[in-house]
C-alpha positions as a LaTeX table, in Angstrom:
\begin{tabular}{lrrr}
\hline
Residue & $x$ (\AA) & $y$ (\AA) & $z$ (\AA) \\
\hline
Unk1 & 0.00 & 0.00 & 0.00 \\
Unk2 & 1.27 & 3.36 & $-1.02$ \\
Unk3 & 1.99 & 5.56 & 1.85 \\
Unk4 & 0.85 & 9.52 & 1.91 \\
Unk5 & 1.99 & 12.46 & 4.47 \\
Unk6 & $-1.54$ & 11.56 & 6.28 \\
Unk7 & 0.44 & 8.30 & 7.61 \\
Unk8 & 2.90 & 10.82 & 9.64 \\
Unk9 & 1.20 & 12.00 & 12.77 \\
Unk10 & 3.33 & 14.85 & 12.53 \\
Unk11 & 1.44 & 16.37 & 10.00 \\
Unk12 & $-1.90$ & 16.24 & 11.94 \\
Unk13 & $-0.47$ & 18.88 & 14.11 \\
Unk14 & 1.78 & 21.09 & 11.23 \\
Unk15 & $-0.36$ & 20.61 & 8.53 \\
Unk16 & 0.62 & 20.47 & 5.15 \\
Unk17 & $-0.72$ & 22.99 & 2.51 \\
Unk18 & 0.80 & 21.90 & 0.14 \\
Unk19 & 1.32 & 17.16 & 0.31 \\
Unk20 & 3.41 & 17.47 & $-2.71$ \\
Unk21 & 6.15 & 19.62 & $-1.62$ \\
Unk22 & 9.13 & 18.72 & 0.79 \\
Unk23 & 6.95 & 19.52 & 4.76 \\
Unk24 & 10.54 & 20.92 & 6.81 \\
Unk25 & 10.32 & 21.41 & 10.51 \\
Unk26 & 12.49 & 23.50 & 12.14 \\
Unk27 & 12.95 & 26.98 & 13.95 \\
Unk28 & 15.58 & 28.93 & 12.91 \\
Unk29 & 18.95 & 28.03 & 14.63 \\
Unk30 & 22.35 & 27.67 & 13.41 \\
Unk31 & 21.18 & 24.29 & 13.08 \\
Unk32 & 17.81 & 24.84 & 11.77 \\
Unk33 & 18.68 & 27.17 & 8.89 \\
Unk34 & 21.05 & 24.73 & 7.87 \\
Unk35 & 18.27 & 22.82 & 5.67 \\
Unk36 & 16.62 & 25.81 & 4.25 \\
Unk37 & 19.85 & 27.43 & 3.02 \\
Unk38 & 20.12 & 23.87 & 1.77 \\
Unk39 & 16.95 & 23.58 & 0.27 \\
Unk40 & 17.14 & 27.24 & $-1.31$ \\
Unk41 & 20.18 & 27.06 & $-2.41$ \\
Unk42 & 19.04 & 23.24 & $-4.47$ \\
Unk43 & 15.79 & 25.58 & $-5.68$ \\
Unk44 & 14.09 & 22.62 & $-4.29$ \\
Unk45 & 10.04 & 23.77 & $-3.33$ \\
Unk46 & 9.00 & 23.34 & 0.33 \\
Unk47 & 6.92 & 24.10 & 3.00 \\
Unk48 & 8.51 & 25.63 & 6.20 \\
Unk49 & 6.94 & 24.46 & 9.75 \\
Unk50 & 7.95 & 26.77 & 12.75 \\
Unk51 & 8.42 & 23.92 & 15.75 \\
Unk52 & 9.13 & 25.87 & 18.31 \\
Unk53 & 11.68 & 24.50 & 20.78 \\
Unk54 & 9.02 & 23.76 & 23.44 \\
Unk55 & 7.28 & 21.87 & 21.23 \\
Unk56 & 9.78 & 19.28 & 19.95 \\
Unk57 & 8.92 & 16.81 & 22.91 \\
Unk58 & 5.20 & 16.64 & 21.83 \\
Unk59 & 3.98 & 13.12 & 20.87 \\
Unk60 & 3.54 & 14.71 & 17.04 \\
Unk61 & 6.96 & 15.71 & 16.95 \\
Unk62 & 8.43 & 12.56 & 18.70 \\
Unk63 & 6.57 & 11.13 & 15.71 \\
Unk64 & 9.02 & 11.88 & 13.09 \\
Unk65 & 12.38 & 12.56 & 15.47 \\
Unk66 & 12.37 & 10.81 & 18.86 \\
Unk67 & 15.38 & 12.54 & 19.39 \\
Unk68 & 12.99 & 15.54 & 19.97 \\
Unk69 & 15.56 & 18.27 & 18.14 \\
Unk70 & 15.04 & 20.21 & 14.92 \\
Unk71 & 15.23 & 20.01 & 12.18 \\
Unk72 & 13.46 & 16.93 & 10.64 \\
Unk73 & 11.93 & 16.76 & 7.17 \\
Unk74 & 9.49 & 14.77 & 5.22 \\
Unk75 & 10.00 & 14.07 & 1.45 \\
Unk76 & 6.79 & 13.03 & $-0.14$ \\
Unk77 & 8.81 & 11.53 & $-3.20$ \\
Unk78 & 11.63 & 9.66 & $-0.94$ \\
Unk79 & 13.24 & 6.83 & $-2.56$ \\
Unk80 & 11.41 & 4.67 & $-4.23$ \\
Unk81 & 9.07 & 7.40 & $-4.55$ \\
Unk82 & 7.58 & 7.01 & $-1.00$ \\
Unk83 & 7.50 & 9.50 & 1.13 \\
Unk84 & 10.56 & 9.47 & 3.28 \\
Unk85 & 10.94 & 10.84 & 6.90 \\
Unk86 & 14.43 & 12.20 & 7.83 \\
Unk87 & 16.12 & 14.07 & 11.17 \\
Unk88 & 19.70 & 15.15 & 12.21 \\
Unk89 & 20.42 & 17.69 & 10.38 \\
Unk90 & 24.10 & 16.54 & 8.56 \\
Unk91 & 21.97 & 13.08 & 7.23 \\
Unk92 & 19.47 & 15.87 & 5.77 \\
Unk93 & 21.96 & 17.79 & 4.22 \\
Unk94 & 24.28 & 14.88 & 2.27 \\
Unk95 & 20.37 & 13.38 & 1.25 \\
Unk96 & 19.33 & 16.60 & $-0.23$ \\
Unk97 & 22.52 & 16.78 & $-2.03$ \\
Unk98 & 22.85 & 13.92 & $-3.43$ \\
Unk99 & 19.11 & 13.47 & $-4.30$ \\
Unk100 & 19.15 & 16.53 & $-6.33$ \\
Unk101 & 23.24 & 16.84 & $-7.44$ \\
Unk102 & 24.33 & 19.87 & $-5.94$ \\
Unk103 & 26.41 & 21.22 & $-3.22$ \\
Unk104 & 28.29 & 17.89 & $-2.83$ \\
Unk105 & 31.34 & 17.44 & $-4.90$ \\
Unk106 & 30.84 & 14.15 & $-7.52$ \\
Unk107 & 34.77 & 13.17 & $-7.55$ \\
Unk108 & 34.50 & 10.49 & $-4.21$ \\
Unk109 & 37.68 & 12.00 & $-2.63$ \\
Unk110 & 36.31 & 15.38 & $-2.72$ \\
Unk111 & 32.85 & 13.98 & $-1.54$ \\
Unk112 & 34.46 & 12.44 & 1.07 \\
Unk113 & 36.69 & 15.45 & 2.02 \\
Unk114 & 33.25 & 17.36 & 2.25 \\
Unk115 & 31.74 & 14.85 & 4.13 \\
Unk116 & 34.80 & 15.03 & 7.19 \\
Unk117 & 34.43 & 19.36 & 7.06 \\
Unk118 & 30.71 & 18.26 & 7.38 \\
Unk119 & 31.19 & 16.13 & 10.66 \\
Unk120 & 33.69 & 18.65 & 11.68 \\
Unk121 & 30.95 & 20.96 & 12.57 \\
Unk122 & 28.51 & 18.45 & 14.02 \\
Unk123 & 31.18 & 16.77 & 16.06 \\
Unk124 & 33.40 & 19.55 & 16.80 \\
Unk125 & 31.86 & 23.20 & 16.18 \\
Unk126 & 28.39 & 22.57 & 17.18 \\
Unk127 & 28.88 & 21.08 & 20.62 \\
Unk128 & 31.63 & 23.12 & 21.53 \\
Unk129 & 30.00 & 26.52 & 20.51 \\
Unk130 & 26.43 & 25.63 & 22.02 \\
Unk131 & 27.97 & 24.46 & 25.25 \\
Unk132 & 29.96 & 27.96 & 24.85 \\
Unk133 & 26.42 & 29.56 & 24.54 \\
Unk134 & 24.80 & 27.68 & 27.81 \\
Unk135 & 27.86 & 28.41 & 30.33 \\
Unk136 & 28.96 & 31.80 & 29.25 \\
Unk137 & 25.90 & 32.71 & 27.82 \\
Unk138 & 22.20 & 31.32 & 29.29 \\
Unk139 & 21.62 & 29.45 & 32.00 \\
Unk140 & 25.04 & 28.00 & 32.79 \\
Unk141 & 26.68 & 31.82 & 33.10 \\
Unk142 & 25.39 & 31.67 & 36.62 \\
Unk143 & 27.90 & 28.90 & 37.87 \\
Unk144 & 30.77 & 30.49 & 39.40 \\
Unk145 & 32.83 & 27.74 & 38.49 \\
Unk146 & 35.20 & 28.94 & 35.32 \\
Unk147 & 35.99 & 25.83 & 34.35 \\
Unk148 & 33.27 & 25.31 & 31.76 \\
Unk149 & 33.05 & 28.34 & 30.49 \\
Unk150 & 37.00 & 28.09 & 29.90 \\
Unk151 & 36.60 & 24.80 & 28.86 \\
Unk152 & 34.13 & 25.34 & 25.54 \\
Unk153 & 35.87 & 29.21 & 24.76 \\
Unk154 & 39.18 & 27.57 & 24.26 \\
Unk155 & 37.90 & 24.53 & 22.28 \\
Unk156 & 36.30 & 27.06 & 19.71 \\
Unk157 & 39.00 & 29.25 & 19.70 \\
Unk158 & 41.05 & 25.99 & 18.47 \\
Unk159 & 38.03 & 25.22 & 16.65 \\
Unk160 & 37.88 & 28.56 & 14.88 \\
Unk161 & 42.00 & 28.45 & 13.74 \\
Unk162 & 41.56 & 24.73 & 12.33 \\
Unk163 & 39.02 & 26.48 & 9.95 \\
Unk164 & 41.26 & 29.65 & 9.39 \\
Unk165 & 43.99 & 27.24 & 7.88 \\
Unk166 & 41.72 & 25.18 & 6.01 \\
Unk167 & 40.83 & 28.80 & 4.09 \\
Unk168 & 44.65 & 29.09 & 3.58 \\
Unk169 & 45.47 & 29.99 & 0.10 \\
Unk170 & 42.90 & 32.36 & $-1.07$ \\
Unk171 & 40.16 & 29.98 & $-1.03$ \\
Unk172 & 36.56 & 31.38 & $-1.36$ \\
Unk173 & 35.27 & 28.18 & 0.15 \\
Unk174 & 36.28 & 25.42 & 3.02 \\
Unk175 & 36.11 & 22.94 & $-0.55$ \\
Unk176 & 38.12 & 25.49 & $-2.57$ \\
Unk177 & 35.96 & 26.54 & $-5.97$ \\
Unk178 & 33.38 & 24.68 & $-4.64$ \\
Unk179 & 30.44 & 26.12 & $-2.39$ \\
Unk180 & 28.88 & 23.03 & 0.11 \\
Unk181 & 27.10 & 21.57 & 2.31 \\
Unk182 & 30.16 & 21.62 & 4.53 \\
Unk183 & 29.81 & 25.61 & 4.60 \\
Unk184 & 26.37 & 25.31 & 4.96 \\
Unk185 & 26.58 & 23.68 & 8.06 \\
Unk186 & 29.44 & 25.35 & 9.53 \\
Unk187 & 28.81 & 29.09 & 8.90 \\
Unk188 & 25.69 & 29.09 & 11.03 \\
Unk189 & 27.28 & 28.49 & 13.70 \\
Unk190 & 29.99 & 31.07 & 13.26 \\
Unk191 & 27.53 & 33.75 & 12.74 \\
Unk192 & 25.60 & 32.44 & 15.76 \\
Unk193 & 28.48 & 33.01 & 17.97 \\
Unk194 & 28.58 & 36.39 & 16.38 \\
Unk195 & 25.40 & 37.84 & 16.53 \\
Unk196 & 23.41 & 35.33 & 19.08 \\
Unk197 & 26.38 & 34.73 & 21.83 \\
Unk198 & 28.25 & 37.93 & 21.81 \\
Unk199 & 31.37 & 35.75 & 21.41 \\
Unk200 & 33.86 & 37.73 & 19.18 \\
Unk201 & 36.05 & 39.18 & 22.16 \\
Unk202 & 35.89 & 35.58 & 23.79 \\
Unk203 & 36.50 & 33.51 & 20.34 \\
Unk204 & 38.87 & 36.22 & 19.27 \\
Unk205 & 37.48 & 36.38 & 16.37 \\
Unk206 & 39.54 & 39.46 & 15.22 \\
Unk207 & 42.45 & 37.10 & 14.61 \\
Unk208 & 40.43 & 34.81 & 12.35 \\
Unk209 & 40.09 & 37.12 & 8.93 \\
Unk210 & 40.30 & 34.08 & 6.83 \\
Unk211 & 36.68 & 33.21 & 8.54 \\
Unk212 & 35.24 & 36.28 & 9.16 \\
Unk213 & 35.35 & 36.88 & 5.19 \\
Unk214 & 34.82 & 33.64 & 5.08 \\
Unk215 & 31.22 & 34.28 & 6.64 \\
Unk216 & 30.36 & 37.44 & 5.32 \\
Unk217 & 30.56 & 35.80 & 1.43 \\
Unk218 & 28.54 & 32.87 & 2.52 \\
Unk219 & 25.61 & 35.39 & 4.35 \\
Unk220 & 25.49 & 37.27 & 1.31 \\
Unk221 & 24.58 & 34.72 & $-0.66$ \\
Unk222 & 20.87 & 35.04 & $-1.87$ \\
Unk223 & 19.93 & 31.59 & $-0.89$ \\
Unk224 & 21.67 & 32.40 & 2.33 \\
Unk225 & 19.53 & 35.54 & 2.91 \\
Unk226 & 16.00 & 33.34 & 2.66 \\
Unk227 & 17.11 & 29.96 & 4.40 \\
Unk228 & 18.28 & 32.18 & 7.12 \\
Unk229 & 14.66 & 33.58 & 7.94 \\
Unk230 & 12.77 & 29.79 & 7.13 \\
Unk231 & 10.88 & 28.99 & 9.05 \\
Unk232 & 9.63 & 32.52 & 10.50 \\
Unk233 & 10.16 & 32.37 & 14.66 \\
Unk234 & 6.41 & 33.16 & 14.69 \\
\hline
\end{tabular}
């Protein structure tokens, strides 16, 4: 039997308006906006479903991603041409790419090369800057132990000069010639530290040009300016 979007209880609470277009559920965080610049970027049609954070441990939600975090996607023509649920947000980025050829190099070293610059960020910047933003930041900033806070600034300051190197010799892009998902997960995050944590002073960020320039080219991007507001907060 041939399965529709009705099948996901997700979608009795975000409703589709659209069954034939890609349903993506998210809120726009550095990890969030990572699949909308993704999606914009692949002119691939969606719909955009503001989950707000509160609302990722409801049973619809827990539906589609028990891991209860955004984002999390549903492709009505997944392979086979069933519609296909999908979460973590790296996994949703190489399927995109390689379902519709774009932003992942074909070569397989290159591909490969992405891939590792890809689980750079979600094993390396993404923990490190988030746990950055909890104990100097939110909730954590009220433990007078330094430690933490110490802990996660240094990492991304490390984190930040392994990415300064890698845009060594006047590369426009952490691939070279070649814009990818492995900016599109990474810059996010940089900007987030920016403009969300307050963190230039603390990442010294002012000794990183390589990256800021880095992250102004890949904001001004068009596809960049719309994933970046998708979904709306409200």
């Amino acid at each position: 039997m041939t399965r529709s979007l009705a099948d996901f209880p997700i979608t009795r609470q975000w409703a589709p308006r659209d069954p034939g277009l890609l349903q993506l559920y998210s809120y726009p965080t550095p990890n969030g906006v990572k699949v909308s610049i993704a999606l914009e970027e692949l002119g691939v049609p969606y719909e955009a479903h503001t989950v707000k954070l509160s609302e990722t441990t409801t049973p619809a939600f827990l539906s589609l991603n028990p891991n209860n975090k955004i984002p999390a996607i549903i492709d009505p023509d997944g392979p086979g041409g069933e519609p296909f649920g999908l979460w973590e947000s790296g996994a949703i980025l190489i399927y995109l790419a390689e379902k519709h050829g774009g932003l992942l190099p074909a070569d397989p070293a290159r591909r490969l090369e992405t891939i590792q610059w890809l689980m750079f960020q979600m094993g390396g910047v993404g923990p490190m800057f988030g746990q950055y933003g909890f104990f100097g930041v939110f909730g954590g900033k009220e433990i007078d132990d330094p430690r933490p806070r110490e802990r996660y600034m240094n990492e991304s300051r490390r984190l930040l000069g392994v990415l300064e190197g890698q845009l060594a010799d006047g590369r426009d892009w952490i691939m070279g010639e070649d814009y990818t998902i492995a900016d599109i997960a990474i810059f996010p995050w940089v900007r987030g530290a920016k403009v969300f944590y307050e963190a230039e002073e603390a990442f010294e960020m002012d000794t990183r040009p390589r990256v800021m320039a880095w992250l102004e080219r890949c904001i001004a991007r068009p596809a960049s300016e719309r994933g970046l507001v998708q979904p709306p907060r409200d």
